[in-house]
Every structure is written in structure tokens, then in C-alpha cells.
C-alpha positions in Angstrom: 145.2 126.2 74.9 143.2 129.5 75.0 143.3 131.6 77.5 141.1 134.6 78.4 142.2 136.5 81.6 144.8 134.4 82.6 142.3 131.9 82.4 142.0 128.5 80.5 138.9 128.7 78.4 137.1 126.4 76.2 134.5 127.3 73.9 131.3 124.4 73.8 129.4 125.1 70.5 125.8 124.6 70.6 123.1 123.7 67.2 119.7 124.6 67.1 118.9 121.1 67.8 121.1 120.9 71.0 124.1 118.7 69.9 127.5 120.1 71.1 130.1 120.0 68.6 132.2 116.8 69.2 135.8 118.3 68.6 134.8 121.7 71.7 133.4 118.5 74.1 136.6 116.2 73.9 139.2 119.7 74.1 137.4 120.7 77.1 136.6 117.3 78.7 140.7 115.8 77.9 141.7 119.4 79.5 139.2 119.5 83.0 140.5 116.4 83.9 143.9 117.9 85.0 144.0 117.7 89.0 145.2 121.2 89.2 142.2 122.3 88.1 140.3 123.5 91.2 137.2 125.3 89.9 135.2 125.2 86.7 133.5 128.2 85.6 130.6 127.8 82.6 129.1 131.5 81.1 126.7 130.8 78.7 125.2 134.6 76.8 121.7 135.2 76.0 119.3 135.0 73.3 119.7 138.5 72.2 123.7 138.4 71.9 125.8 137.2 68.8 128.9 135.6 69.2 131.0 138.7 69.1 128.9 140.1 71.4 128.8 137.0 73.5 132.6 137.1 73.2 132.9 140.5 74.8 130.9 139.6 77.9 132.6 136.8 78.6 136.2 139.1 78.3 134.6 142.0 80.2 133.6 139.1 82.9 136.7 137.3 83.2 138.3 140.4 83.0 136.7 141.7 86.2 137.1 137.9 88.1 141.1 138.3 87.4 141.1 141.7 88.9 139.2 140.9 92.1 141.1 137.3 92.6 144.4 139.3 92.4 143.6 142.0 94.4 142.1 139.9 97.2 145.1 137.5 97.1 143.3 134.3 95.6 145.8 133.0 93.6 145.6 129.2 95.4 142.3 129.3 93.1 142.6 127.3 89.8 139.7 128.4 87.6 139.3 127.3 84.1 136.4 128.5 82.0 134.0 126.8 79.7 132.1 129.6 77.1 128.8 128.8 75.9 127.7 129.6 72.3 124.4 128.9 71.1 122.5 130.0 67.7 120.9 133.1 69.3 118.9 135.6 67.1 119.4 139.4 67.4 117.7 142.1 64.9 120.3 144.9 65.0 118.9 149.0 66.1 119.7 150.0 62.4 117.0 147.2 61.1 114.5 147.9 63.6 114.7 151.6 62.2 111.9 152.3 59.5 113.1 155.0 56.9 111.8 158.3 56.4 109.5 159.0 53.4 111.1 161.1 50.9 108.8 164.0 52.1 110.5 163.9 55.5 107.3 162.6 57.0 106.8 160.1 59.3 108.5 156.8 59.0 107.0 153.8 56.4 106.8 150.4 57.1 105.1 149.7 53.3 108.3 151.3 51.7 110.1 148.9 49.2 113.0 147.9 51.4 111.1 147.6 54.9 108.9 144.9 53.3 111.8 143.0 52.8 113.5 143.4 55.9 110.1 142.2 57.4 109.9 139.6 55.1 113.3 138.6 55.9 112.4 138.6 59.7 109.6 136.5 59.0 111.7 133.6 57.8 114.3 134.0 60.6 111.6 133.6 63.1 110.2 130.8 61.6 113.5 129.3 61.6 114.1 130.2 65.4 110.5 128.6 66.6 110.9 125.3 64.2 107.9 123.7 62.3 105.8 126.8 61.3 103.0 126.0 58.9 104.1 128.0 55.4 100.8 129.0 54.9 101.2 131.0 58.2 104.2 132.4 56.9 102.7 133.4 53.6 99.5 135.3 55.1 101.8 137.5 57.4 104.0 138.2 54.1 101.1 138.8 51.6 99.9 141.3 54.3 102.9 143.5 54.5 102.3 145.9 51.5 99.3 146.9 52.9 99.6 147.3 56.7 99.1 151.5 56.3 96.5 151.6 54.0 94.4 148.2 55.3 93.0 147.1 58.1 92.3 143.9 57.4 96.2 143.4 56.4 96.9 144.8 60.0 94.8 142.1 61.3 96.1 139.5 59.3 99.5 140.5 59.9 99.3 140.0 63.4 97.1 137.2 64.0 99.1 135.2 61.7 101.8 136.2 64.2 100.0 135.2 67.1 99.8 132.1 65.4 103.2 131.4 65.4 104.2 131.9 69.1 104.0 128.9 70.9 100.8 129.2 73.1 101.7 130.3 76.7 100.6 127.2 79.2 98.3 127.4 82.3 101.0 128.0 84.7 102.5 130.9 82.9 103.3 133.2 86.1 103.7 136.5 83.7 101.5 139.0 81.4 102.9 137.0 78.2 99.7 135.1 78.6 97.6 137.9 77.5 99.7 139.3 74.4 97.5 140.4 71.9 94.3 140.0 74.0 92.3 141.7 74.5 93.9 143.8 72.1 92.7 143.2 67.7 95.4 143.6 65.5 94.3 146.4 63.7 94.4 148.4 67.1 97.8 147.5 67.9 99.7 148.6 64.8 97.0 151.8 64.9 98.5 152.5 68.6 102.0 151.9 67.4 102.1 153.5 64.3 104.8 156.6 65.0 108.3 155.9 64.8 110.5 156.3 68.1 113.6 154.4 69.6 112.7 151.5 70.9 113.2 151.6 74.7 115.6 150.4 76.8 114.7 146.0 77.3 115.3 146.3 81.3 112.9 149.2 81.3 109.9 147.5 79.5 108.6 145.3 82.9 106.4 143.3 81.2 107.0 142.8 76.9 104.0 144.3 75.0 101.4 143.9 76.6 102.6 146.4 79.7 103.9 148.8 76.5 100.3 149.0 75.3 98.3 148.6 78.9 100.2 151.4 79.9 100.0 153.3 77.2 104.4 153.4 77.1 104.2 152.0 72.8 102.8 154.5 71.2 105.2 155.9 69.4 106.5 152.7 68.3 107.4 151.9 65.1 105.6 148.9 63.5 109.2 147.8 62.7 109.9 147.9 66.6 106.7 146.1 67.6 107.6 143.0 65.0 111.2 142.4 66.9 109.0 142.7 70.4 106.6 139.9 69.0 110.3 138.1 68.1 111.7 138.0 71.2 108.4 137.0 72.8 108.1 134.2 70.8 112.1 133.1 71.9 111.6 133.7 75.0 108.9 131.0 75.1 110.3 128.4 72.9 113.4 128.6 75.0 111.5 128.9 78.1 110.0 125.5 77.3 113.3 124.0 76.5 112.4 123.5 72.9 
């Protein structure tokens, strides 16, 4: 049996499609129903972590939980520990950084290989959100040579986007309702069109529609704007369960 901590821990394995892997359910079920276990703890990581990331939380936390129940004299407590992974999507900080043109200019999205890391972005969200329309898929693509030279490809680049993102319902309670609107495509790549780092996620307060009402995005690379519009679109499929 694994242990992390001092404490049992089972790992429950999670598909796209929800199903739990059969052989993590009947370890973990077979070992909870020992009587001397008092306490069942689940961690589950978010969308943005990978499993080795998720992995290093859940040492870092258990870590932390064995140090306070020793210290405070807990040990009547039997804890045993169930680790959630699920097929989360994270775009690392070296692919959300556009290179430098050769003449040490400012950053280009139209270069050779950042097409193809968008491109490659492209499909991974469609396979995050599930049952996009190809054609969708194939505007935003055709588009991507030309979004510094064109704005029509701007505008196709990001409505086709919009398109994607499951639409926000009537009871949404943030500003996710308004992204994009009643900003045109064209104006948000225009506003975001010099590279910086991408800021800090528990600063933003409010995705990218507070980045560009407030005037906070622009200096953000094109490259950085695509992963915001990528998490957006997670955080409503997963918001809705689906």
C-alpha cells in the first residue's frame, strides 16, 4: 500500500468521459473498509496542473497535515487519503512565449514554429471542449499566417474562437459573459500585440475581459491571449459539469 506522509493513499484515475479506472476504485474501496480507518481525506488538483504537478501538491499538503497532527498530539486520528487525477490541460510558460524575430524586434506570432504551436493548441482545445465543428477548427487555423499582416484573419481568428467556448448561460454571476463583447477581434489582438509575461492567474480578477477593460493586456502577447481564451473555455465546460 502507498503511503504519502505516513499516510495511506490511493490514487482514483479519472477519463475525459468521467469513468474511474476499475483496478484504483476496488484498491481503494477493499482498503477504506478497514475499521481502523477513522477519516477519509479526498484532494482532487485543478485544471491547470499535470499529474506531476498534481503529485507535488498533494506531497506538500500531506506533508504539512503530518506535521500539524504530530505536533498538536493527534495521533488517535486514522486518516487515509484518496488523490484525484483527472485529464487536465496546462500550456507550459516556455510555449506561451513567442520568439524574437531575428532582428531582435518584437516578438512574432506568424513565425514558422508559433503557427504550429498554435495550431497544435487548437486541436488540444478542441479535444478538451468535445464535439467542435472541424470547420471551426479549420477557419481559426487557416487564419494563423496572417494574424499581423490581416485584419480580417484577426477577426476570423477570434470569432472562430468565440465559437468554440460553450456559450455562458443567463445566470452566469461573472464578467465571462461579456468576453469578446463589446470588443471585435481585430481590436483585441491590435491591443495585445506586444510581448510581456503573462501575469500572475490570482492577480487577473476577472479573465480577459477585466485585462482589456482595464487596460492591464496590453502588452500581451497574442500567444498569451490564446491560452487566456483556453482556460476560459475549461473553466466553463467544467463549470457546467460537462
Amino acid at each position: 500500500m502507498e503511503t504519502i506522509a505516513g499516510f495511506p493513499f490511493f490514487k482514483l484515475d479519472f477519463t475525459k468521459e468521467g469513468a474511474v479506472d476499475a483496478s484504483d476504485h476496488s484498491a481503494a474501496a477493499a482498503a477504506l473498509a478497514d475499521p481502523g480507518i477513522t477519516e477519509l481525506l479526498i484532494l482532487s488538483h485543478g485544471w491547470n496542473n499535470d499529474i506531476a504537478e498534481a503529485r507535488t501538491l498533494y506531497e506538500e499538503l500531506l506533508g504539512n497535515l503530518r506535521s500539524t497532527i504530530d505536533r498538536e498530539g493527534e495521533a488517535a486520528r486514522s486518516i487515509a487519503v484518496v488523490g484525484v487525477y483527472w485529464p487536465s490541460k496546462r500550456f507550459t510558460d516556455d510555449a506561451l512565449r513567442p520568439s524574437a524575430d531575428p532582428g531582435g524586434g518584437s516578438a512574432s506570432i506568424t513565425g514558422a514554429g508559433n503557427v504550429r504551436l498554435l495550431a497544435d493548441k487548437l486541436d488540444r482545445l478542441g479535444e478538451l471542449l468535445g464535439d467542435i465543428d472541424p470547420a471551426i477548427l479549420d477557419r481559426a487555423k487557416a487564419a494563423l499566417p496572417d494574424l499581423e499582416d490581416r485584419a480580417k484573419a484577426r477577426t476570423d481568428f477570434v470569432e472562430a474562437l468565440q465559437a468554440m467556448l460553450p456559450q455562458p448561460s443567463d445566470t452566469e454571476d461573472d464578467n465571462s459573459a461579456r468576453l469578446f463583447t463589446p470588443h471585435k477581434g481585430d481590436d483585441i489582438l491590435n491591443a495585445l500585440s506586444d510581448p510581456v509575461e503573462l501575469a500572475d492567474d490570482r492577480d487577473s480578477g476577472g479573465g480577459v475581459t477585466a485585462l482589456l477593460d482595464e487596460g492591464r493586456g496590453r502588452g500581451m502577447a497574442p500567444a498569451q491571449l490564446f491560452d487566456l481564451l483556453c482556460n476560459e473555455g475549461a473553466r466553463r465546460s467544467y463549470r457546467r459539469g460537462s
